[in-house]
N, CA, C and O atoms as CSV, one atom per row, in Angstrom:
chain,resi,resn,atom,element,x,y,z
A,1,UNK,N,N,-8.174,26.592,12.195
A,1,UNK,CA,C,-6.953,25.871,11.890
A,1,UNK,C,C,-5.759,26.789,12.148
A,1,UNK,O,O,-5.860,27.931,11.700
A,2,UNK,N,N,-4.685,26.473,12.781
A,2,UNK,CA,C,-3.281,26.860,12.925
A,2,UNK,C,C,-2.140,25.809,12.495
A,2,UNK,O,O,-2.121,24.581,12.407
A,3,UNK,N,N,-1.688,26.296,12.385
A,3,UNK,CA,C,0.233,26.225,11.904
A,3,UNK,C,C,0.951,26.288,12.594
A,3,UNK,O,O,1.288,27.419,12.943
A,4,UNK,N,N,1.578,25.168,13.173
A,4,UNK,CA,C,2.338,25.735,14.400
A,4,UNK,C,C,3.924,24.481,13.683
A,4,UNK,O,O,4.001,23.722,12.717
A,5,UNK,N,N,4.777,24.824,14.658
A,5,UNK,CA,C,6.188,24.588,14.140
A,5,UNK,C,C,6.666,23.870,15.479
A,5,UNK,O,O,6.735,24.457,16.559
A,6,UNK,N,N,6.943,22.713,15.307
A,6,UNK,CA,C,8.376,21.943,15.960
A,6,UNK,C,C,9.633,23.064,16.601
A,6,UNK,O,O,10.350,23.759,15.881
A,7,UNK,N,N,9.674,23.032,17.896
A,7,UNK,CA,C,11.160,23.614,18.324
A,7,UNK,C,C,12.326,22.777,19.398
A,7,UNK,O,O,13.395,22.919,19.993
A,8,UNK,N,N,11.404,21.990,19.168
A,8,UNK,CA,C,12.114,20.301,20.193
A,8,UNK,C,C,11.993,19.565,19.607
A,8,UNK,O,O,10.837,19.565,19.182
A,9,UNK,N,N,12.688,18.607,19.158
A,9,UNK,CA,C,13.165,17.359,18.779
A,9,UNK,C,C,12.022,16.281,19.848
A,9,UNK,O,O,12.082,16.566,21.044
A,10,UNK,N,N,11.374,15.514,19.597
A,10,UNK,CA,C,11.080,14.084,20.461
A,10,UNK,C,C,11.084,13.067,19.253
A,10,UNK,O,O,11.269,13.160,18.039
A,11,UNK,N,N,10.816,12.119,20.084
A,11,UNK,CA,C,10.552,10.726,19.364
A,11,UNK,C,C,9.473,10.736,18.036
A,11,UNK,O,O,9.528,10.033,17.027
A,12,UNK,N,N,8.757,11.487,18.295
A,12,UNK,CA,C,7.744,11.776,17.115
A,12,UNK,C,C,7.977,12.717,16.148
A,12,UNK,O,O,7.660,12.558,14.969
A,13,UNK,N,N,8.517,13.689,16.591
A,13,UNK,CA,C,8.258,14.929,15.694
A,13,UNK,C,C,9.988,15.514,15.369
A,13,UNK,O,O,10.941,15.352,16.131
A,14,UNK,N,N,10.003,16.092,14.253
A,14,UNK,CA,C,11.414,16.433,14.053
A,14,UNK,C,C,11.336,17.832,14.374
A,14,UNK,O,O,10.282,18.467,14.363
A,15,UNK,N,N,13.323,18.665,14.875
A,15,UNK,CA,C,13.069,20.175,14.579
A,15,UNK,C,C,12.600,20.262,13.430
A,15,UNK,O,O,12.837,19.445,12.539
A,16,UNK,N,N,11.739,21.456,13.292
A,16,UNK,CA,C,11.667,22.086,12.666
A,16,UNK,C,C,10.409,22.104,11.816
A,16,UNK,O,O,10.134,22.996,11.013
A,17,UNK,N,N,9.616,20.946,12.093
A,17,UNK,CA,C,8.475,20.301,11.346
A,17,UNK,C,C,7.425,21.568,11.784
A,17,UNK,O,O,7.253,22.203,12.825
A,18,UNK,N,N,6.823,21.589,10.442
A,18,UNK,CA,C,5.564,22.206,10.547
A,18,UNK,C,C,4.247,21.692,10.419
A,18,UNK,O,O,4.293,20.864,9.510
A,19,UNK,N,N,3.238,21.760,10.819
A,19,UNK,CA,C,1.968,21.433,10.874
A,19,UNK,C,C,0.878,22.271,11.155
A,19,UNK,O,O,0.919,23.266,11.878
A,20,UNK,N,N,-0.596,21.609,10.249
A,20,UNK,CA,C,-1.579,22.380,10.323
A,20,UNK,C,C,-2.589,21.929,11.005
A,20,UNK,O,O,-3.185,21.005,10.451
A,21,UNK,N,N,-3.097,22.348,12.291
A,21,UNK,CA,C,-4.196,21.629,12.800
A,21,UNK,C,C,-5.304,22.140,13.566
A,21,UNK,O,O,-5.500,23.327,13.302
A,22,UNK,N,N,-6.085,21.673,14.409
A,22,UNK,CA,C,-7.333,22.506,14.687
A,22,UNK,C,C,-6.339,23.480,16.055
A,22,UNK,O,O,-5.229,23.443,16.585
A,23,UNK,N,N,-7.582,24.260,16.116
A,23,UNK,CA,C,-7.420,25.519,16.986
A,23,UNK,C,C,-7.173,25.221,18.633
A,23,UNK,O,O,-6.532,25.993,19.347
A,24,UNK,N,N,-7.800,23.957,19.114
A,24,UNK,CA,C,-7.649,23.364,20.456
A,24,UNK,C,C,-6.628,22.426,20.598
A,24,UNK,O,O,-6.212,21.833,21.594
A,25,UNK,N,N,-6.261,22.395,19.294
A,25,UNK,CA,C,-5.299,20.962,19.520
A,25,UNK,C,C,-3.797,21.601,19.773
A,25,UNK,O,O,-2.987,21.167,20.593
A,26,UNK,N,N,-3.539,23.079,18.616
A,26,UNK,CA,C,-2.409,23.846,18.645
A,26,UNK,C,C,-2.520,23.958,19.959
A,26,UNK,O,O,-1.728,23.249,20.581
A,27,UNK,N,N,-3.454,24.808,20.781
A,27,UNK,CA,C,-3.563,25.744,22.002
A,27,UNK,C,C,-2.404,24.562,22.901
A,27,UNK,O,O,-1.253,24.760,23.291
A,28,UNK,N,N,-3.069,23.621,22.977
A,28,UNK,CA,C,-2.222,22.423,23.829
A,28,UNK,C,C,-0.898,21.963,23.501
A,28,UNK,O,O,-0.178,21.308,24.255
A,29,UNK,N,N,-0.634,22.315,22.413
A,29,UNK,CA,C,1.210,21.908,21.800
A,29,UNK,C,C,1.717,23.019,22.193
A,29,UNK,O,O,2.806,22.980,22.765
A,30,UNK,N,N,1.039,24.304,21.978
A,30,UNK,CA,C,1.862,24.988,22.149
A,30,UNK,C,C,2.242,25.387,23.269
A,30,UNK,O,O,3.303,26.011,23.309
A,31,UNK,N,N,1.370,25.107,24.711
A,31,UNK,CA,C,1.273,25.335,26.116
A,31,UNK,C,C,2.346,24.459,26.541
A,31,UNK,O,O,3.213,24.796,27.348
A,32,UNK,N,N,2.251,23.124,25.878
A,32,UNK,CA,C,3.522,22.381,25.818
A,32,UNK,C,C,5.019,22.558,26.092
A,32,UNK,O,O,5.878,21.788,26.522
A,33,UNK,N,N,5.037,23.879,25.682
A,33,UNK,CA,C,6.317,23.605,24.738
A,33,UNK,C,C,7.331,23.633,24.003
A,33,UNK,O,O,8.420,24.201,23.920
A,34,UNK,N,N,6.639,22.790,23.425
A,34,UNK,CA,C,7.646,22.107,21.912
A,34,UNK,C,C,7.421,22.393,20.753
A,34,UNK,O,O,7.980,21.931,19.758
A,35,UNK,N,N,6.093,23.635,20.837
A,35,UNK,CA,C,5.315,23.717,19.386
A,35,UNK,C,C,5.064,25.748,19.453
A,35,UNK,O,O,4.676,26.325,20.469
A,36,UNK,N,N,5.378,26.401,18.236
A,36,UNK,CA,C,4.996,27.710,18.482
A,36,UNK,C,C,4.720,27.612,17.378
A,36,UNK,O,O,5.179,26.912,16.476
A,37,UNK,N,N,3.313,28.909,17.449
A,37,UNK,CA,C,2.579,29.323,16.160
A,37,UNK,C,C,3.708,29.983,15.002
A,37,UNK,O,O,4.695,30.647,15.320
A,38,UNK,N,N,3.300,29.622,13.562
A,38,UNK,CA,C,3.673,30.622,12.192
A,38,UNK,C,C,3.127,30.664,11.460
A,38,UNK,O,O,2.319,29.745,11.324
A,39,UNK,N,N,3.158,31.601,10.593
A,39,UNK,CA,C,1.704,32.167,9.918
A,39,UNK,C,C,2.122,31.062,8.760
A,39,UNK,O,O,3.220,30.528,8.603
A,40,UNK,N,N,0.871,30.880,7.979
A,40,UNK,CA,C,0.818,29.882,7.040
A,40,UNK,C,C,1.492,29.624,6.308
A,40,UNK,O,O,1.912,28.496,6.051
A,41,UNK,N,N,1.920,31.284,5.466
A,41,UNK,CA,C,2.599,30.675,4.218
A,41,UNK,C,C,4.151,29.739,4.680
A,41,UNK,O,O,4.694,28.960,3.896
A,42,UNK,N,N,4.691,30.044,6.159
A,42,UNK,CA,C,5.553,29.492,6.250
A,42,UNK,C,C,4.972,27.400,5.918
A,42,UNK,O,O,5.765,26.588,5.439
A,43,UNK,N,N,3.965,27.149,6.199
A,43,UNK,CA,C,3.424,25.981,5.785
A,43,UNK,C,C,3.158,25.299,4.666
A,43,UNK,O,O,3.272,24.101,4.409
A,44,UNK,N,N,2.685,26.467,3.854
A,44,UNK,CA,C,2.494,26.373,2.424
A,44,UNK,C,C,3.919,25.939,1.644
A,44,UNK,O,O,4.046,24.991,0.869
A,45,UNK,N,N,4.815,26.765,2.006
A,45,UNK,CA,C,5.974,26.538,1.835
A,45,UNK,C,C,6.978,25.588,1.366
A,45,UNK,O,O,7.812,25.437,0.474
A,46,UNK,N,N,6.336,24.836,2.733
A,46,UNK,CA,C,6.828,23.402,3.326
A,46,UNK,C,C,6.164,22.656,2.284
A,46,UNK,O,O,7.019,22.404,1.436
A,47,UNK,N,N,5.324,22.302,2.029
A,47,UNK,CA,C,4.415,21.583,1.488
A,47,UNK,C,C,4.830,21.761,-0.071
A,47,UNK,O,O,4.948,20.777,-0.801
A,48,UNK,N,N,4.972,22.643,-0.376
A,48,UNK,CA,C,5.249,22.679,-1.962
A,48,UNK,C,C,6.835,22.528,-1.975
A,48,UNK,O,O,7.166,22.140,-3.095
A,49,UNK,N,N,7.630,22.646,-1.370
A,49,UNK,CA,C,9.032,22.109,-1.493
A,49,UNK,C,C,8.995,20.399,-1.544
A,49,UNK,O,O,9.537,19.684,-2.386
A,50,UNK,N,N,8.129,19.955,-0.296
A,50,UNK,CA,C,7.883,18.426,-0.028
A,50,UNK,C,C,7.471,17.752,-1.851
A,50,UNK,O,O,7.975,16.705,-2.257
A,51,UNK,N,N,6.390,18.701,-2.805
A,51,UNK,CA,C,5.580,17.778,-3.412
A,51,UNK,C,C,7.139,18.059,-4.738
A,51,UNK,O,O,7.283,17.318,-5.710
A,52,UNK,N,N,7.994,19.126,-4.455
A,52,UNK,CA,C,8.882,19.279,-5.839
A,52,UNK,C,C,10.104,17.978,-5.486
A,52,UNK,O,O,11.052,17.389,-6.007
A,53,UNK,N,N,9.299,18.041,-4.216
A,53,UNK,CA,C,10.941,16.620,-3.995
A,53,UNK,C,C,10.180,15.317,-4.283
A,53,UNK,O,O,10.591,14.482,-5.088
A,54,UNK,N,N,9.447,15.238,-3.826
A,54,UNK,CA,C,8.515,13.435,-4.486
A,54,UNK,C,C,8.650,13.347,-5.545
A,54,UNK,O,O,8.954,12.198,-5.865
A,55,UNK,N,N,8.538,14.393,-6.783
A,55,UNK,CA,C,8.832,14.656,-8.333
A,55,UNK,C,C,9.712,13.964,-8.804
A,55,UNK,O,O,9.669,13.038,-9.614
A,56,UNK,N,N,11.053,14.750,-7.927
A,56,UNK,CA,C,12.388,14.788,-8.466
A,56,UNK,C,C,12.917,13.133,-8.287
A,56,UNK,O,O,13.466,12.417,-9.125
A,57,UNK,N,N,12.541,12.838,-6.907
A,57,UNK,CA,C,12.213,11.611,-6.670
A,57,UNK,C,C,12.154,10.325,-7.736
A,57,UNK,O,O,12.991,9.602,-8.275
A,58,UNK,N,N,10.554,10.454,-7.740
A,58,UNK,CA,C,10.250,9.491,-9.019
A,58,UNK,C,C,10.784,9.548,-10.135
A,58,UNK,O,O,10.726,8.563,-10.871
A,59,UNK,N,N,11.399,10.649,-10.512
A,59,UNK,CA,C,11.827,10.847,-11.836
A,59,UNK,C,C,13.100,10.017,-11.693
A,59,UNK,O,O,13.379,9.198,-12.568
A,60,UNK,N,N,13.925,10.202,-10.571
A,60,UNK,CA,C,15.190,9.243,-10.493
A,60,UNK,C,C,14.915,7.999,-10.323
A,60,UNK,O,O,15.802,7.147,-10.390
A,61,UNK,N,N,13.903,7.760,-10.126
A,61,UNK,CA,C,13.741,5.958,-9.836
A,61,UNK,C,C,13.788,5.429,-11.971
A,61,UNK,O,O,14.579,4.673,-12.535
A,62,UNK,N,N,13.022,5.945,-12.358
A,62,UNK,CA,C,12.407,5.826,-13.715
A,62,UNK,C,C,13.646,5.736,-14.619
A,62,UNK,O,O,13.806,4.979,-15.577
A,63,UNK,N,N,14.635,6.817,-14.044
A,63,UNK,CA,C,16.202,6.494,-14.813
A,63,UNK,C,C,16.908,5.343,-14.553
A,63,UNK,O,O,17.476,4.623,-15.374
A,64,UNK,N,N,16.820,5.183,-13.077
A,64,UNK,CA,C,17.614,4.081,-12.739
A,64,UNK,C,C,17.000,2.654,-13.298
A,64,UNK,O,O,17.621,1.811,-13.945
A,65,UNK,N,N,15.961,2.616,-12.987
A,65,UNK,CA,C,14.885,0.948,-13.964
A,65,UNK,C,C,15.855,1.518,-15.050
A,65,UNK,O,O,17.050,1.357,-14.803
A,66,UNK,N,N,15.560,2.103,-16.116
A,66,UNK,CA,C,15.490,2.164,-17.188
A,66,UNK,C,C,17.631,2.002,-17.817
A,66,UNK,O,O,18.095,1.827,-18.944
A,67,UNK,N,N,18.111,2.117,-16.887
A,67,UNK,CA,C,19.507,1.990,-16.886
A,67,UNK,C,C,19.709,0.053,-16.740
A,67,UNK,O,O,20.090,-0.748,-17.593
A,68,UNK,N,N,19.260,-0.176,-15.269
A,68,UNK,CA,C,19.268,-1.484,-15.096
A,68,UNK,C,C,18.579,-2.508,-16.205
A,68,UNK,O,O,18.912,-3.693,-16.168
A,69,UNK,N,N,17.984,-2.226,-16.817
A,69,UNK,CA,C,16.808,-2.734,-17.928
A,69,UNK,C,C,18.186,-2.832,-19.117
A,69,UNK,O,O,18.443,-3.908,-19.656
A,70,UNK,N,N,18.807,-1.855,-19.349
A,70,UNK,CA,C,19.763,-1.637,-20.271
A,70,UNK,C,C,21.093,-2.126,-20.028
A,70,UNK,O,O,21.888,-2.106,-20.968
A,71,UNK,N,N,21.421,-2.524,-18.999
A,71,UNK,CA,C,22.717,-3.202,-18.660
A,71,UNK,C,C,22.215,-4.639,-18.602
A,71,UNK,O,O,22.987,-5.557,-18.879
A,72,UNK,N,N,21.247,-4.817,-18.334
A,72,UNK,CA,C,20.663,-6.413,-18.526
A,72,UNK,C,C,20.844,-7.231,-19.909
A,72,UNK,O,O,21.338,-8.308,-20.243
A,73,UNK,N,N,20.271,-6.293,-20.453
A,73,UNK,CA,C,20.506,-6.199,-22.348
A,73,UNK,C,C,21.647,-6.517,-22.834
A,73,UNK,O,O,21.713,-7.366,-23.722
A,74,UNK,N,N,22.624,-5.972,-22.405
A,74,UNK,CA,C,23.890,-6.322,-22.875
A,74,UNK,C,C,24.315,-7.471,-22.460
A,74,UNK,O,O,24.850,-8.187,-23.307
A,75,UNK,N,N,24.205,-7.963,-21.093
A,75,UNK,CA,C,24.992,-8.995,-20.308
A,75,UNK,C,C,23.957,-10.251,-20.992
A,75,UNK,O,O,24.241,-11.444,-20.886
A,76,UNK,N,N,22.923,-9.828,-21.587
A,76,UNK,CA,C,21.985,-11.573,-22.192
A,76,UNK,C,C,22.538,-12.019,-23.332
A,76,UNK,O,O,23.136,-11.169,-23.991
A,77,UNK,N,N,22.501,-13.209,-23.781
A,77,UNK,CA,C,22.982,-13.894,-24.996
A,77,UNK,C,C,21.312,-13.586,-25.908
A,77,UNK,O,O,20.145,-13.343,-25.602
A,78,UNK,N,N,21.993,-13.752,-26.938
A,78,UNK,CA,C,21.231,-13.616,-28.112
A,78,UNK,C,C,19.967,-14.239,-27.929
A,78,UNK,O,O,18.933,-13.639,-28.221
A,79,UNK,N,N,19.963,-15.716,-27.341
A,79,UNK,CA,C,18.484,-16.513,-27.561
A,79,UNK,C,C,17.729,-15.807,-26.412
A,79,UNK,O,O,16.508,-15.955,-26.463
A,80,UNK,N,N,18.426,-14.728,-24.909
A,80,UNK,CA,C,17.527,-14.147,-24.350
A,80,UNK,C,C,17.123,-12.909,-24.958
A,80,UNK,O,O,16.311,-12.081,-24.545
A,81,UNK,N,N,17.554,-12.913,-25.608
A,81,UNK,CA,C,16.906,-11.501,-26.150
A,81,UNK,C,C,15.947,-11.444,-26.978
A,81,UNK,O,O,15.095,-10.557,-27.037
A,82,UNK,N,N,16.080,-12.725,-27.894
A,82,UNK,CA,C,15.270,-12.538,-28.563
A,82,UNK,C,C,13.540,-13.201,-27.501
A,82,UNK,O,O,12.519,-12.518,-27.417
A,83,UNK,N,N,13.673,-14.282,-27.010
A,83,UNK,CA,C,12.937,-14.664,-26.027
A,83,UNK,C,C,12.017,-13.185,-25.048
A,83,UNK,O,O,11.010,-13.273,-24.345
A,84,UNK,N,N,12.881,-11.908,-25.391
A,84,UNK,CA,C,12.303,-11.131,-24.507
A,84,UNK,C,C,11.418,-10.406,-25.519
A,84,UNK,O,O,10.206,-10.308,-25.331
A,85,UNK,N,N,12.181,-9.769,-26.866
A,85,UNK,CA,C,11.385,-9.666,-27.958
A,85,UNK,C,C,10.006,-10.044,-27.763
A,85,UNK,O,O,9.100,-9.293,-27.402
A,86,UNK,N,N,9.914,-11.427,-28.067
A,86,UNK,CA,C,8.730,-12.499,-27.801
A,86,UNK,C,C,7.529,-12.035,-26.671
A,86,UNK,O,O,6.332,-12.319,-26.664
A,87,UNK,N,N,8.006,-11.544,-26.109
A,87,UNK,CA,C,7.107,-11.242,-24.552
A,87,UNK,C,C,6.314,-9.717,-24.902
A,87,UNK,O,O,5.149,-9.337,-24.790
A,88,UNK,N,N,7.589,-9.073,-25.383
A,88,UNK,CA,C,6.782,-7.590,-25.533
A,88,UNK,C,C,6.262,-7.371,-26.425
A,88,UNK,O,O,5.910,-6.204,-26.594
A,89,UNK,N,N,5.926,-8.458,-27.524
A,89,UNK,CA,C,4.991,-8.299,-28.634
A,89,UNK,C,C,3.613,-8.862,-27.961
A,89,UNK,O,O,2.571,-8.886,-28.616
């Protein structure tokens, strides 16, 4: 397995992207190209920045429901509210 890195932009692949893949498959991107070897941890890297952003991510979705959920609340009349009461018991 190798690590090789994006240094051209195409339709598929962005600068700068890194990837891990077999040993014949790099040889050919990189003869290419568009693709040069880097040692892993630059990969590892990548990958654990990627999983702290999906985090941060979800965590903002969970505020925002939970905001919209709460402005709903206010804007209902009394008989919806209590009607909603009703549901979550």
């Amino acid at each position: 397995m190798k690590c090789i890195k994006s240094v051209k932009q195409t339709k598929v692949t962005k600068l700068g992207e890194i990837i891990r893949t077999t040993d014949e498959d790099a040889i050919e991107k990189v003869k290419g190209g568009f693709w040069v070897y880097v040692p892993k941890s630059d990969w590892k890297g990548v990958n654990q920045t990627n999983k702290s952003k999906e985090t941060t991510k979800s965590e903002e979705v969970s505020v925002a429901d939970e905001e919209t959920t709460t402005k709903k609340k206010k804007g209902a009349s009394k008989k919806e509210l209590k009607q909603e009461k009703k549901r979550n018991k």
